[in-house]
LOBATI-914412 format. One record per residue (C-alpha): residue number from 0; residue in three letters; x, y, z negated. Coordinates in steps of 0.02 Angstrom, whole numbers. Each point is the difference from the previous one (the first is absolute). Layout:
BEGIN
SITE,k,r,px,py,pz
SITE,NUM,Ala,X,Y,Z
...
END
This chain:
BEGIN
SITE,k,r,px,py,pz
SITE,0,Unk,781,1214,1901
SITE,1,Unk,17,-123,-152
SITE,2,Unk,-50,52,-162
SITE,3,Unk,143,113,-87
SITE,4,Unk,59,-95,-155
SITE,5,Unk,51,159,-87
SITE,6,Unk,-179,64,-24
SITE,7,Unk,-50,154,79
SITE,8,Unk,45,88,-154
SITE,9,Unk,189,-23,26
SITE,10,Unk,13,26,178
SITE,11,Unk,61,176,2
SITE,12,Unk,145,-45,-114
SITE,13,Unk,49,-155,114
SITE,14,Unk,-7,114,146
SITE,15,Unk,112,124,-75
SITE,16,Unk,117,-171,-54
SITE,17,Unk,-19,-64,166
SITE,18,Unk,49,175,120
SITE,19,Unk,162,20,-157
SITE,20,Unk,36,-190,67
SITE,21,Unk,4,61,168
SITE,22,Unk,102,157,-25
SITE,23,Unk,138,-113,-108
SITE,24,Unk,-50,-179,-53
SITE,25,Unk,124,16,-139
SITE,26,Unk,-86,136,-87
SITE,27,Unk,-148,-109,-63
SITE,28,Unk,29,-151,-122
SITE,29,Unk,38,-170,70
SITE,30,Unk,-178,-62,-39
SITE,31,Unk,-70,139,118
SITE,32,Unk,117,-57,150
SITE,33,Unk,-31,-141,12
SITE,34,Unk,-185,12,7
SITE,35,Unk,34,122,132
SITE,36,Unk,136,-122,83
SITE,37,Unk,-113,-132,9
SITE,38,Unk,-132,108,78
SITE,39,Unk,-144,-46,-123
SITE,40,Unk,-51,182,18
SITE,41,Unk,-47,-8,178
SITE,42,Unk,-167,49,-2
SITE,43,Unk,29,170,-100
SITE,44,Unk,15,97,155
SITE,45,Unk,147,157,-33
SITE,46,Unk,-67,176,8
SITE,47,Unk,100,155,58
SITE,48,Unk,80,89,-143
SITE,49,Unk,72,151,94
SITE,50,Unk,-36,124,137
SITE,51,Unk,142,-79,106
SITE,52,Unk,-88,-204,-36
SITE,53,Unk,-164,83,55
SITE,54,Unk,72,84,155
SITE,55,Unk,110,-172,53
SITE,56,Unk,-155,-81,-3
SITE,57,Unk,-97,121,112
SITE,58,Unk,171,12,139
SITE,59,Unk,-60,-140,81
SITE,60,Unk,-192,86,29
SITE,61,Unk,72,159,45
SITE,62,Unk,117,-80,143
SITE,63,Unk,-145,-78,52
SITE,64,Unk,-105,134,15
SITE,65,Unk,117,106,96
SITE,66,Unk,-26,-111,140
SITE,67,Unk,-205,10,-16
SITE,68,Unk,-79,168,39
SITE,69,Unk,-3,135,-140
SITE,70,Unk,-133,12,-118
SITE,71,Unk,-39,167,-106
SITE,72,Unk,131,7,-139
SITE,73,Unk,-88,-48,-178
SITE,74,Unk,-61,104,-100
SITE,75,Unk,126,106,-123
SITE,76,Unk,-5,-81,-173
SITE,77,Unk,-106,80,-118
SITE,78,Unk,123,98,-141
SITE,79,Unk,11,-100,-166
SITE,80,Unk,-40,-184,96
SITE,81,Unk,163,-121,-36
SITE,82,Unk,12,-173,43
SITE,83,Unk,-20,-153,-120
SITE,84,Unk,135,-93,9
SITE,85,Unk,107,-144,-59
SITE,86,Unk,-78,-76,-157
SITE,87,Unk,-143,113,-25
SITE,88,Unk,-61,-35,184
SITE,89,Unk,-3,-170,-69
SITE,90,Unk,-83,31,-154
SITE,91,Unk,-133,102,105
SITE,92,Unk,-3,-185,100
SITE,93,Unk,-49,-111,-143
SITE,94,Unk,-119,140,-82
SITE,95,Unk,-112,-8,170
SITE,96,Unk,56,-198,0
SITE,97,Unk,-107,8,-195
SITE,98,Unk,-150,46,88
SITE,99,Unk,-26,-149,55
SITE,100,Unk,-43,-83,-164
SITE,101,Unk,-170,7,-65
SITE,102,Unk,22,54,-170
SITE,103,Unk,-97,23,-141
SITE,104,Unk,57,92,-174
SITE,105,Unk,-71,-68,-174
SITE,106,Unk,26,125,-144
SITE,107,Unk,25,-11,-212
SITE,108,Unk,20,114,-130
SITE,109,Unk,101,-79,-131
SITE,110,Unk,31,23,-180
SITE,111,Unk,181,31,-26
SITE,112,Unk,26,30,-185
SITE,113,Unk,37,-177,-14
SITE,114,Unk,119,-4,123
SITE,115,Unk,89,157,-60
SITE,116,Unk,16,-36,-177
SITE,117,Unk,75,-181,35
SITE,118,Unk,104,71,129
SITE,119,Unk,67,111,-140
SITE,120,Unk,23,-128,-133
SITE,121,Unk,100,-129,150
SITE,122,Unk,123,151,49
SITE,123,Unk,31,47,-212
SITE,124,Unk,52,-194,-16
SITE,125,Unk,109,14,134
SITE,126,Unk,90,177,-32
SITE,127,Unk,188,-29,25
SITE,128,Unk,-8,-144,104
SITE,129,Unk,-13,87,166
SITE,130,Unk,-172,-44,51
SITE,131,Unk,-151,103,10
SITE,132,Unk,-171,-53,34
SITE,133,Unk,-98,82,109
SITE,134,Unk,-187,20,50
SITE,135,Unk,16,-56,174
SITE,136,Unk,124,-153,-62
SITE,137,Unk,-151,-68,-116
SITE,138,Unk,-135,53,155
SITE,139,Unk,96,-93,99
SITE,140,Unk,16,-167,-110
SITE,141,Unk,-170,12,-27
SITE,142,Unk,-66,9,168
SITE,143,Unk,123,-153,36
SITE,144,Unk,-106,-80,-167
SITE,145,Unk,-159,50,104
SITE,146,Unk,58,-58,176
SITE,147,Unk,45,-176,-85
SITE,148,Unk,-196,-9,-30
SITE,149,Unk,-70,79,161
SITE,150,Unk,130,-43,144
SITE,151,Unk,-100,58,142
SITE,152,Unk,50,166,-43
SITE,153,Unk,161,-55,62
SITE,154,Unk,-65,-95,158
SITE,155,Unk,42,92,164
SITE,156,Unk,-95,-18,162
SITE,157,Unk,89,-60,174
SITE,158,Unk,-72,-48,171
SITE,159,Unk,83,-133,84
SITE,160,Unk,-31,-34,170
SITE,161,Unk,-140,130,-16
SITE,162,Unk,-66,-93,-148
SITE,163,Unk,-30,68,-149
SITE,164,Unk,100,-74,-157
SITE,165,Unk,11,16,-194
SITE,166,Unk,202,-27,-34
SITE,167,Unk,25,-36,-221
SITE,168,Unk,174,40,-45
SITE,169,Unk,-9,-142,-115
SITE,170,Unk,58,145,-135
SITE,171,Unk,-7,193,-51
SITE,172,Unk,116,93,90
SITE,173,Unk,8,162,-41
SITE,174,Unk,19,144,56
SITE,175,Unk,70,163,-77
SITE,176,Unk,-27,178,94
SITE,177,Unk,160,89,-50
SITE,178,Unk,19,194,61
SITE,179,Unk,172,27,51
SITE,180,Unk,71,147,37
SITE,181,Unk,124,48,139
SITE,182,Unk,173,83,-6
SITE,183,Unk,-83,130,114
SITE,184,Unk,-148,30,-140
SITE,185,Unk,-140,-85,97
SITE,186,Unk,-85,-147,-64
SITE,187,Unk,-33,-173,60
SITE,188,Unk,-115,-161,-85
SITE,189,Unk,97,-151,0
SITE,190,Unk,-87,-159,-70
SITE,191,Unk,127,-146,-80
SITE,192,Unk,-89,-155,-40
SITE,193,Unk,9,-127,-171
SITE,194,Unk,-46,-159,84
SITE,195,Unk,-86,-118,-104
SITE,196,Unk,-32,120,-140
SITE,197,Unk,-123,-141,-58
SITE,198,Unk,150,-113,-57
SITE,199,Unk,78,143,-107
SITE,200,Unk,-30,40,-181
SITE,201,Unk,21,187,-44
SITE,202,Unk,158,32,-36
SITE,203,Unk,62,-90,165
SITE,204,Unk,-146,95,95
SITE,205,Unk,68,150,-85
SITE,206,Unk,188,-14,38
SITE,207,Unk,-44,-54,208
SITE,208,Unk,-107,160,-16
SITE,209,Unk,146,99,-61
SITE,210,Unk,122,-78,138
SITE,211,Unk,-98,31,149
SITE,212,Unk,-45,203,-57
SITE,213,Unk,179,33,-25
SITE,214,Unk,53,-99,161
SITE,215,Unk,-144,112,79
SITE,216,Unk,36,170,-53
SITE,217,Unk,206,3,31
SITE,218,Unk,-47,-95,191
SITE,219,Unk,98,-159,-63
SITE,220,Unk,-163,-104,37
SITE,221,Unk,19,-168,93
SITE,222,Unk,-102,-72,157
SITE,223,Unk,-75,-141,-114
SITE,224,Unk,-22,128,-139
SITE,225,Unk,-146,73,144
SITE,226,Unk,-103,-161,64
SITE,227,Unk,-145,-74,-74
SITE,228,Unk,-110,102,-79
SITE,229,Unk,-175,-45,0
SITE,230,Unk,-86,114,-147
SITE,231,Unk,87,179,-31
SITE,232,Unk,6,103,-166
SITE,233,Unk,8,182,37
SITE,234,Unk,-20,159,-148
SITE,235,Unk,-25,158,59
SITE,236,Unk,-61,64,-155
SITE,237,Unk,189,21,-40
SITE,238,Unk,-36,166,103
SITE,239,Unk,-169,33,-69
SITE,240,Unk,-99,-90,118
SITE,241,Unk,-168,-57,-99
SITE,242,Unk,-51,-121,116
SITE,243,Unk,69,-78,160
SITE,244,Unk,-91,-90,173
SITE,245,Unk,184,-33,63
SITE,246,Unk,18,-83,167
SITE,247,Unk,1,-179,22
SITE,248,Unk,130,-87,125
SITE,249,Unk,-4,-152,104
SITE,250,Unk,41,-160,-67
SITE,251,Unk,-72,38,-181
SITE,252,Unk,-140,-19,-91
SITE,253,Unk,-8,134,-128
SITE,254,Unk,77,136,-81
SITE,255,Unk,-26,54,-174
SITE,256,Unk,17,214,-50
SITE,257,Unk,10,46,-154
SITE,258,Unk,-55,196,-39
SITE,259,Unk,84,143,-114
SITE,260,Unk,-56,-28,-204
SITE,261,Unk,-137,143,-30
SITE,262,Unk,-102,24,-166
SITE,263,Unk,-186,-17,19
SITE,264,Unk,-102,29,-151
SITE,265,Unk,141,-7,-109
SITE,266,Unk,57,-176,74
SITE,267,Unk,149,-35,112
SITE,268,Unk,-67,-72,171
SITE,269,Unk,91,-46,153
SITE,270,Unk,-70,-53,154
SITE,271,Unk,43,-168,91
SITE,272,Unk,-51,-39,174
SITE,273,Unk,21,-158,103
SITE,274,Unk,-17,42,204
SITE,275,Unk,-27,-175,95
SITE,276,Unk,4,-79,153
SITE,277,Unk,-210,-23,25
SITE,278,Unk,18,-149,121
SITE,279,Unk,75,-106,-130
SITE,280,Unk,-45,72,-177
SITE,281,Unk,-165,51,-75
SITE,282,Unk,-56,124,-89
SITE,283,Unk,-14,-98,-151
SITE,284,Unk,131,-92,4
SITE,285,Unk,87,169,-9
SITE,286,Unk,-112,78,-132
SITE,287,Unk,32,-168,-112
SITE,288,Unk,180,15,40
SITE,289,Unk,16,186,-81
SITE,290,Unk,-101,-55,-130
SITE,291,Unk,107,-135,-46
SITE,292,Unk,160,132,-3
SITE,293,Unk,-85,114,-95
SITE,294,Unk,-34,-144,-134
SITE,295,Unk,183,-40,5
SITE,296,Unk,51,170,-38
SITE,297,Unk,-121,-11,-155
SITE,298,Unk,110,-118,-70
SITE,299,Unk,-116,-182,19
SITE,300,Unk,67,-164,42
SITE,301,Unk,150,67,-129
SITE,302,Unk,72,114,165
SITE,303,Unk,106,83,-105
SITE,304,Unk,63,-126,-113
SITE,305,Unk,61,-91,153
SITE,306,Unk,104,162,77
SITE,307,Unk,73,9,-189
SITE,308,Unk,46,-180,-24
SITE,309,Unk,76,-13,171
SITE,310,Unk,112,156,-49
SITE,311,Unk,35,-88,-156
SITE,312,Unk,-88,127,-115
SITE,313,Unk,-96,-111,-152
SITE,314,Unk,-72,50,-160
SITE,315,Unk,-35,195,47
SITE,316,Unk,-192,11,-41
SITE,317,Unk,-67,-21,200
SITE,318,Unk,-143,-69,-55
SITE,319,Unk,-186,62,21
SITE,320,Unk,22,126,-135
SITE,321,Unk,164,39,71
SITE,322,Unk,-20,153,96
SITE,323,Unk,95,120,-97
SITE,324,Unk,188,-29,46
SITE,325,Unk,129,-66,-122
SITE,326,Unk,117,112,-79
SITE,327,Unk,149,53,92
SITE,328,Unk,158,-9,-75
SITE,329,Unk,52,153,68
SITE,330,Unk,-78,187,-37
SITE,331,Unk,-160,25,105
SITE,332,Unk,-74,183,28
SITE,333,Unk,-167,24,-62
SITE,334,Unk,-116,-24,167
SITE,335,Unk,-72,165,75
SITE,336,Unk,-187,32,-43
SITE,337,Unk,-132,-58,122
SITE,338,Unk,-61,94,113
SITE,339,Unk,-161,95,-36
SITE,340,Unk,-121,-80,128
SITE,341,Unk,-89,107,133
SITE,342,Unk,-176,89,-78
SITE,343,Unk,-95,-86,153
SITE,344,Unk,86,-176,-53
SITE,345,Unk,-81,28,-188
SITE,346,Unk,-163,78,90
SITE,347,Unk,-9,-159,94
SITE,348,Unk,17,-110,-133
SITE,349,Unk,-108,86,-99
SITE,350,Unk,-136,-26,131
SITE,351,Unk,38,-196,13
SITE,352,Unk,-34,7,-174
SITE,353,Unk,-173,86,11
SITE,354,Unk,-41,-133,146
SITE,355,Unk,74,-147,-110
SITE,356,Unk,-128,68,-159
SITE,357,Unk,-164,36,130
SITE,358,Unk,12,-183,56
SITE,359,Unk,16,-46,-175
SITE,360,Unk,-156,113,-76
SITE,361,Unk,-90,0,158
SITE,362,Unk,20,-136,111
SITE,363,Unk,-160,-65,-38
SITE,364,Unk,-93,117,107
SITE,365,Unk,81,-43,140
SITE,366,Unk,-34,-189,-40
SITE,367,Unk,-98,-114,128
SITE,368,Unk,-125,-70,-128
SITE,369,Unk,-148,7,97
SITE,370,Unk,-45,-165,82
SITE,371,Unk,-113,100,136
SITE,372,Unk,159,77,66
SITE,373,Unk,-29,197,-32
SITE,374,Unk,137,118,-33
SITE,375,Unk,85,25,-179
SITE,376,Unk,-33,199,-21
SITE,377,Unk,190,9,-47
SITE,378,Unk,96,130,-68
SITE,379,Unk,114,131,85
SITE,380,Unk,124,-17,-131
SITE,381,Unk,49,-157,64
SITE,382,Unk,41,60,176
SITE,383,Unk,204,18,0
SITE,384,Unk,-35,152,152
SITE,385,Unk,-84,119,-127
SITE,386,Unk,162,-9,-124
SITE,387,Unk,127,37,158
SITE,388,Unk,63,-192,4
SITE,389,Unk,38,-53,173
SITE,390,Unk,63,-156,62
SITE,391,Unk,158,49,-7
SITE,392,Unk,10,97,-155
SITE,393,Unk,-80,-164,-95
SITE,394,Unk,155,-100,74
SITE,395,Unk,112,82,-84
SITE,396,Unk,-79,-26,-168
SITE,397,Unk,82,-163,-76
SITE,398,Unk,-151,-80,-96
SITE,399,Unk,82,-36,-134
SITE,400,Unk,-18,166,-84
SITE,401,Unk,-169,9,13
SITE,402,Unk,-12,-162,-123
SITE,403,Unk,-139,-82,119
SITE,404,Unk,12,-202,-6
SITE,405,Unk,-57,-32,200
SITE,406,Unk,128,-60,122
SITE,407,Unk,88,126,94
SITE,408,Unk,181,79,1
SITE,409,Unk,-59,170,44
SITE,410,Unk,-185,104,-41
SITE,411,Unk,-36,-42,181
SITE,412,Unk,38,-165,-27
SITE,413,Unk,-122,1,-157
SITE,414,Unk,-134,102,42
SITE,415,Unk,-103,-138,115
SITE,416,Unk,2,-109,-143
SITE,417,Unk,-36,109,-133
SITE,418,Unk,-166,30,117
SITE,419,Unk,-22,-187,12
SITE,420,Unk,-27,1,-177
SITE,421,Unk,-92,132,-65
SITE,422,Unk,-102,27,142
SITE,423,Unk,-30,-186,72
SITE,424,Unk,-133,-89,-55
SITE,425,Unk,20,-10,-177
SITE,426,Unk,30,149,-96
SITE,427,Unk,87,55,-145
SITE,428,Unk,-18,117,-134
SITE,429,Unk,102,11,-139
SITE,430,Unk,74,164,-30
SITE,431,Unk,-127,40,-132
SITE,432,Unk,53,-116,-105
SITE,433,Unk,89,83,-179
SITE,434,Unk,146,-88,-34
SITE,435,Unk,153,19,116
SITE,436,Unk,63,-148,-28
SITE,437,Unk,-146,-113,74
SITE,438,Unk,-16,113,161
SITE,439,Unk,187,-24,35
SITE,440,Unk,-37,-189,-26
SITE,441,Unk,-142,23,133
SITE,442,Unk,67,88,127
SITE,443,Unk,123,-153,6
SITE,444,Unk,-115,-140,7
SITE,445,Unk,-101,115,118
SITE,446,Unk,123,28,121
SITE,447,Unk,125,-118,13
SITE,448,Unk,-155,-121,51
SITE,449,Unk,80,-111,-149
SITE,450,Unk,-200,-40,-39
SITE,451,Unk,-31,-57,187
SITE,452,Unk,6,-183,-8
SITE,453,Unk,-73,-101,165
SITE,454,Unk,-115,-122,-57
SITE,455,Unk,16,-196,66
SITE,456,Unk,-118,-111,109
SITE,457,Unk,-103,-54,-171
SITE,458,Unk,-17,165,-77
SITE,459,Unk,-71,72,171
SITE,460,Unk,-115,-141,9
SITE,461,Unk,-53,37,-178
SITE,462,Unk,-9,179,40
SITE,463,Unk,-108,-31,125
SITE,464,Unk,-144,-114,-89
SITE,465,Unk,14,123,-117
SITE,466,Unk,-47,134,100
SITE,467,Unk,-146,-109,69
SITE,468,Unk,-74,-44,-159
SITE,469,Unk,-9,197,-35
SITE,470,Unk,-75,35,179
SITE,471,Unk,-102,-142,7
SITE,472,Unk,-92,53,-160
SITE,473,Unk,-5,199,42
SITE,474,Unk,-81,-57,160
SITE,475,Unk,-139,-122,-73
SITE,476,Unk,-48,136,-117
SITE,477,Unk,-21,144,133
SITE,478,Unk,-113,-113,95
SITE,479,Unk,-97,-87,-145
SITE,480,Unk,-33,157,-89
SITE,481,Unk,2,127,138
SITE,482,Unk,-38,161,-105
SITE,483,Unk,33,-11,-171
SITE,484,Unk,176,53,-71
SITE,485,Unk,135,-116,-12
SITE,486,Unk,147,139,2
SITE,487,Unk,85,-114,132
SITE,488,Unk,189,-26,-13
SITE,489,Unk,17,14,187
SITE,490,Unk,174,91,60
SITE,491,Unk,50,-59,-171
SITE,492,Unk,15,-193,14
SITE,493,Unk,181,7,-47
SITE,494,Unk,-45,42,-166
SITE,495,Unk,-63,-190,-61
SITE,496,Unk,162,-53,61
SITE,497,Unk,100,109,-73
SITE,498,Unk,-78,-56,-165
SITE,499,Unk,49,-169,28
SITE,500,Unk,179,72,3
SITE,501,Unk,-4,98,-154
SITE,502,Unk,-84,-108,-105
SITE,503,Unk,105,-120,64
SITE,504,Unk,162,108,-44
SITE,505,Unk,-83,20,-174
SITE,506,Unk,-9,-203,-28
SITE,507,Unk,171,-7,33
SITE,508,Unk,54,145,-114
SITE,509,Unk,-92,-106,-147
SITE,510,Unk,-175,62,8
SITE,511,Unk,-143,-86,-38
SITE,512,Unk,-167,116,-9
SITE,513,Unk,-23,121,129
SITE,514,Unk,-118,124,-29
SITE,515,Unk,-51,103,168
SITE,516,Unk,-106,183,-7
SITE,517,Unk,-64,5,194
SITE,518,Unk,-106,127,94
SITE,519,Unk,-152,-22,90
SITE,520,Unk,88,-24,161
SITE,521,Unk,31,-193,17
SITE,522,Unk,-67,-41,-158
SITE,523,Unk,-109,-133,63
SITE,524,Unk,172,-82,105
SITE,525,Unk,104,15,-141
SITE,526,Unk,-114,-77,-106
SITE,527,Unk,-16,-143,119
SITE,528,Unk,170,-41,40
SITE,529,Unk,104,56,-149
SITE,530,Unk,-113,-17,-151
SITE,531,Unk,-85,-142,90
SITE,532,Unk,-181,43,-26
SITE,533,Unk,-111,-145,86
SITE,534,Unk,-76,82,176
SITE,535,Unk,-162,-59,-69
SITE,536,Unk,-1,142,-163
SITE,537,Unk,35,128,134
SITE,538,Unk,-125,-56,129
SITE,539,Unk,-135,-5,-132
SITE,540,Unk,26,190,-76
SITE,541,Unk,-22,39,189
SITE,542,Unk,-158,-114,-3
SITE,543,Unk,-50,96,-153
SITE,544,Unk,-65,-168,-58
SITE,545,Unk,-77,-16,-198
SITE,546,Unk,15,-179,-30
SITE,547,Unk,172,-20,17
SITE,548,Unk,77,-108,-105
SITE,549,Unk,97,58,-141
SITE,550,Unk,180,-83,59
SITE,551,Unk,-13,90,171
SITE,552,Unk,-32,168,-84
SITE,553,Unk,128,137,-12
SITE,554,Unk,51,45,-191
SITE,555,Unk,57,180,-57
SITE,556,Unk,-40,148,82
SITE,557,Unk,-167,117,-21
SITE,558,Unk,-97,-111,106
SITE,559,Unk,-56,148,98
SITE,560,Unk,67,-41,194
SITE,561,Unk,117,-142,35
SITE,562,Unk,158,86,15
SITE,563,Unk,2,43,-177
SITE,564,Unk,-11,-193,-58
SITE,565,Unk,167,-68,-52
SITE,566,Unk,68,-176,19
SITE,567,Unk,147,-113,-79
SITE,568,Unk,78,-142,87
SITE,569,Unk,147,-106,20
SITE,570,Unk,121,43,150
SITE,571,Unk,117,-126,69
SITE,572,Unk,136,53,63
SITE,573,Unk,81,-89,178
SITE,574,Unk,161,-63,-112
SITE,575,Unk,-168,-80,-119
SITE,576,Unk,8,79,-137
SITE,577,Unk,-164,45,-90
END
């Protein structure tokens, strides 16, 4: 049997076309008969409608089996058992036909105040003209948008001659799962397609859209109206539905759901997910794909200033600070109040806030600092289990309102880098500090990794003999004055070069002294390789020799031990200045 050019999602309505054809071929449009004339549906096989098909069909076993000996009559049929029949038998064909394709569902929670307040502001620019703007029609355009940019989302897979092949429609065609419901009350899906919704700015995209629902819904819909489809756009969440793993037919790659627009945390979320076709499309290609809708319905790469300049809307304010809606020139009613969220949504945010201010205060202790490789001691205020934060809860939480600066749509999304840095290998601690305004700054530059700058080939090298001058020197004076205190700088030989930085960074601001109070602990280093005390002075106060000559010895201090001796120099720095 050939591949059925309808899509699998249309062939109960052309069965139902094509059994009306054969009860009176002048009761379905011209377009209809002739498809059916020609006989391009030959390989939907016809299923028995009635009682009377079904039993015409069996005659010809029955005769037959009046001439073989008798077998025990069947068993009576159980009470409430009917038969599928007709189109539904055929739906109940494909649905087992969908199990076939190894599918895989990506999922998004996405923002949608931007997309509802520009939706708003589009349909109070067009009042009186007879269009209205929906959220599917700007879903749709924007997963067109998306498609343009990751087209193997609309790839399909084929085997010919039991070869497996990747067909590219060369263009979006898209799908649109329309409910439509019977004169009889029942319900059936019927799927028109926009073919190459690529080539169409919005307010065509918008008035093919229009078309081919209306054609849908009053059964005018037309043969070519059904073939092509290779990605689908379906929204249950018209119904309630808050997220969607709809089946996936033959002959396309993907199909996007959108889910029902529910308030988390006092933010309006809605759920998109993408269910693929595995043997063709990967998991990232459909995470980056979502990702890149979700952006779109943000508003970047100007989104909506496109849909409003191709529906010939200028000068209304859709800019970034646009999100408020234009006045309408007509009387609005004042907008009902929002909903007062859930006391287990504000308990979990109010936990996610905890967890965001124990990473903050006490991420530290759960830092990796030690270069031996023991465990931090931690702190149980920084485990998201002991506040009642699962997975799932933290998925819901948008990140946003919990003013963190990491990467990451959602708390969940957050939370792993949030540990990355305040409990790598560098830690932070800056909540202490008194004024608000430079802790704010902090937690910026802190996490938003805006300070993490990846040094080149030269500065590593540097970094390196750097490093080796300070080891080298620790390492002479362990073994050439094994005993006597030289409050070694070991696990800290980081700290010369980050003195080269900052006095560095202090040259460059305009200064010209530097004046540096140190502890005992790398004194002697420090005073080697930043002050640039000759090795010689140092060796000798370690000798503990008298007749050393007056340039070589140290001036200041109390001349009681060594480390108390202080030293001036001239540093240069590696741009050369002195």
């Amino acid at each position: 049997m050939t591949s059925f050019v309808f899509g699998t999602h249309n062939a109960a309505f052309v069965q139902v076309m094509y059994e009306q054809y054969l009860r009176d071929p002048a009761s379905v449009p011209e377009e209809w008969r002739q498809l059916f004339d020609n006989g391009k549906l030959a390989e939907l096989p016809v299923i028995p409608t009635t009682r009377a098909e079904v039993a015409a069909e069996k005659a010809p076993a029955a005769e037959a089996a009046e001439a073989t000996p008798t077998h025990p009559p069947s068993p009576i049929p159980q009470p409430g058992l009917s038969p599928i029949t007709g189109p539904a038998a055929r739906l109940v064909q494909n649905m087992t036909e969908s199990l076939s394709v190894p599918t895989a569902t990506s999922f998004r929670d996405v923002p949608v105040q931007v997309l509802d307040a520009k939706r708003k502001a589009l349909n109070a620019q067009l009042a009186g003209s007879g269009k209205k703007i929906s959220f599917t029609h700007l879903i749709g355009y924007a997963l067109v948008q998306a498609a343009k940019q990751f087209p193997v989302m609309t790839h399909a897979f084929q085997e010919v001659e039991g070869k497996p092949q990747r067909f590219d429609p060369q263009g979006v065609h898209l799908g649109l799962a329309v409910d439509v419901e019977r004169k009889d009350g029942t319900h059936a899906l019927l799927v028109p397609v926009i073919k190459h919704a690529e080539a169409m700015d919005f307010a065509a995209f918008h008035a093919r859209y229009e078309t081919l629902v209306e054609k849908a819904r009053t059964q005018k819909i037309l043969p070519d109206d059904l073939q092509g489809a290779t990605i689908t756009l379906t929204n249950p969440g018209t119904i309630g539905t808050v997220a969607s793993v709809p089946r996936l037919m033959k002959h396309q790659g993907s199909i996007i759901a959108t889910g029902a627009i529910r308030d988390v945390a006092g933010a309006k979320i809605m759920t998109l997910t993408s269910t693929y076709d595995h043997r063709i499309i990967q998991g990232a290609e459909s995470g980056m794909f979502l990702r890149k809708l979700d952006s779109l319905l943000q508003g970047e790469e100007r989104f909506y200033e496109a849909v409003a300049n191709s529906l010939g809307l200028t000068g209304w304010g859709m800019g970034d600070a646009g999100w408020v809606p234009a006045p309408s020139p007509t009387p609005t009613l004042t907008p009902p109040p929002s909903p007062i969220p859930h006391p287990d949504e504000l308990r979990s945010v109010a936990a996610a806030t905890a967890l965001v201010r124990a990473h903050r205060n006490f991420g530290h202790l759960a830092a990796r600092l030690d270069p031996l490789g023991s465990e931090p001691p931690g702190d149980p205020a920084l485990d998201p289990g002991r506040l009642g934060l699962t997975p799932e809860i933290m998925g819901r939480i948008p990140a946003a309102v919990l003013r963190v600066y990491v990467p990451g749509a959602t708390l969940a999304e957050a939370l792993p880098a949030l540990r990355a840095t305040y409990c790598g290998t560098i830690a932070y601690e800056v909540e202490h500090i008194g004024s608000h305004g430079e802790r704010v700054w902090l937690r910026q530059v802190i996490e938003s990794g805006e300070h993490w700058k990846p040094l080149s080939a030269d500065d590593r090298k540097q970094l390196l003999a750097r490093l080796t001058a300070v080891e080298t020197l620790e390492r002479f004076l362990h073994k050439a004055y094994l005993g006597q205190k030289r409050f070694s700088i070991e696990g800290l030989d980081v700290l010369v070069p980050m003195l080269d930085l900052t006095v560095e960074l202090a040259t460059a601001s305009g200064a010209q002294d530097v004046v540096l109070g140190m502890a005992h602990r790398g004194r002697l280093n420090v005073l080697a390789h930043i002050v640039g005390l000759p090795y010689e002075t140092i060796f000798a106060e370690f000798e503990g020799g008298l007749h050393v000559e007056e340039t070589l010895t140290p001036e200041g201090g109390t001349g009681d031990v060594k480390y108390h001796h202080g030293a001036h120099g001239v540093y240069q720095t590696p741009s050369g200045k002195s």
